[in-house]
C-alpha positions in Angstrom: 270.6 -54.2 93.3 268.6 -55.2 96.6 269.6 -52.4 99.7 272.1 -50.7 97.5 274.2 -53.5 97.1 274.1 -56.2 94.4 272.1 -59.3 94.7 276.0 -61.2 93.6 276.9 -59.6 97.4 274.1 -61.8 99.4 274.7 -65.1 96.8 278.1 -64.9 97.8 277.8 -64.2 101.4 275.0 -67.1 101.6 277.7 -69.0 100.1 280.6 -68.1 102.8 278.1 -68.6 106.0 276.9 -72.4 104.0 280.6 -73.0 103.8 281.7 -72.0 107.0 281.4 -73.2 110.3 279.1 -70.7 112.6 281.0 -70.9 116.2 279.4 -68.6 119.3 281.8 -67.4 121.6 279.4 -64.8 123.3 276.2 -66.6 124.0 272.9 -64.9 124.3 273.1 -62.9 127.5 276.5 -62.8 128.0 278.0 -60.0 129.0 280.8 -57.7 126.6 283.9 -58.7 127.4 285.2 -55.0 127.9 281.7 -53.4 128.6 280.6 -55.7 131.3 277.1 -53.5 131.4 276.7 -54.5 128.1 274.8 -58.0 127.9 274.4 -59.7 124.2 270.8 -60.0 123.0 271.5 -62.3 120.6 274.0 -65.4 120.2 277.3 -63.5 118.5 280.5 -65.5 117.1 282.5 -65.8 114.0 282.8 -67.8 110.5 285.7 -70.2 111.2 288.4 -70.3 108.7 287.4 -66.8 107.6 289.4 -63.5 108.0 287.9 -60.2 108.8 289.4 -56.7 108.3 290.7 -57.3 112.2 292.3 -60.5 111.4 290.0 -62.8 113.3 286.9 -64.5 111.7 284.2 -62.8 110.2 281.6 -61.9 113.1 278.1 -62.9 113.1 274.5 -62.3 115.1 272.3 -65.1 115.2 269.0 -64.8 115.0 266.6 -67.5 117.5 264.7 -68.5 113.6 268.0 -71.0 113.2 268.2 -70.1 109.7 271.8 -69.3 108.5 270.9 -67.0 105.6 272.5 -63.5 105.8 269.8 -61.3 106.2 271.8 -58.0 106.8 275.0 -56.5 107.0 276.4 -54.1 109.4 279.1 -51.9 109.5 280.3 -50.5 112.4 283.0 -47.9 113.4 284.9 -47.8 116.7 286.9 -44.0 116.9 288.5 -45.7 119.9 289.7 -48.0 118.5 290.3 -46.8 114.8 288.2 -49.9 113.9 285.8 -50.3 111.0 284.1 -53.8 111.3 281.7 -55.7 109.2 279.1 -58.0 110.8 276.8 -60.5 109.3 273.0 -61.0 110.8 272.0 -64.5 110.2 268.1 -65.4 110.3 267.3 -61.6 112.0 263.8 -60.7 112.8 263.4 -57.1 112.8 263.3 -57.0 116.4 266.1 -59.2 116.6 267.9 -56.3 113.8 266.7 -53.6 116.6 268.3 -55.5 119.6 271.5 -55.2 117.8 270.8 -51.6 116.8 270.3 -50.7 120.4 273.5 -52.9 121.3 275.4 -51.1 119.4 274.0 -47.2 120.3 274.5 -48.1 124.2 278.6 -49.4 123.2 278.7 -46.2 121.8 279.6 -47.4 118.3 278.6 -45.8 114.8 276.8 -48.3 112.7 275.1 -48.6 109.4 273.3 -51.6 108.6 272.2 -52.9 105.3 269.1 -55.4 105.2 268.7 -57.8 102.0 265.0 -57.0 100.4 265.3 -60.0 98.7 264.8 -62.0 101.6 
């Protein structure tokens, strides 16, 4: 197990983003669509063709390296919403994993995030 979650989790979510067409609908610094004080510090979009827990595609942070392996997972829980979301970092730097961190603290949203160790 790599971060408390099997190493078949990663393989298959490598496999899903390497299948899947990335598409960013909230460009890096872009502002929260809701949250307008809220800008993105990262490019954010989905998995097309996928389906997430909320129905739409599975959402995804893009780190600036350009490589499209998952290196992280985060979930995240919205009281206001009853919403509990999970999020796939692609290509994070640590700092890049901490802008996201700090993203989600100042939207006021719960998170946990898991980061692959074999990567």
């Amino acid at each position: 197990m790599a971060g408390g979650i099997s190493t078949t989790f990663w393989t298959d979510a490598d496999r899903l983003v390497a299948t899947s067409v990335v598409v960013v609908d909230r460009p890096k610094g872009s502002r929260h669509p809701i949250a307008i004080d809220h800008v993105y510090p990262l490019d954010y979009g989905y998995l097309e063709g996928t389906i997430s827990g909320d129905g739409e595609g599975v959402d995804v942070w893009l780190g600036a390296s350009g490589n499209r392996h998952v290196t992280a997972a985060v979930c995240t829980i919205d009281l206001s919403k009853r919403d509990v979301e999970l999020k796939l970092l692609l290509g994070c730097s640590q700092e890049e994993v901490s802008e996201i961190g700090r993203f989600f603290r100042g939207l006021g949203l719960q998170f946990e995030l898991v980061a692959r160790r074999d990567f």
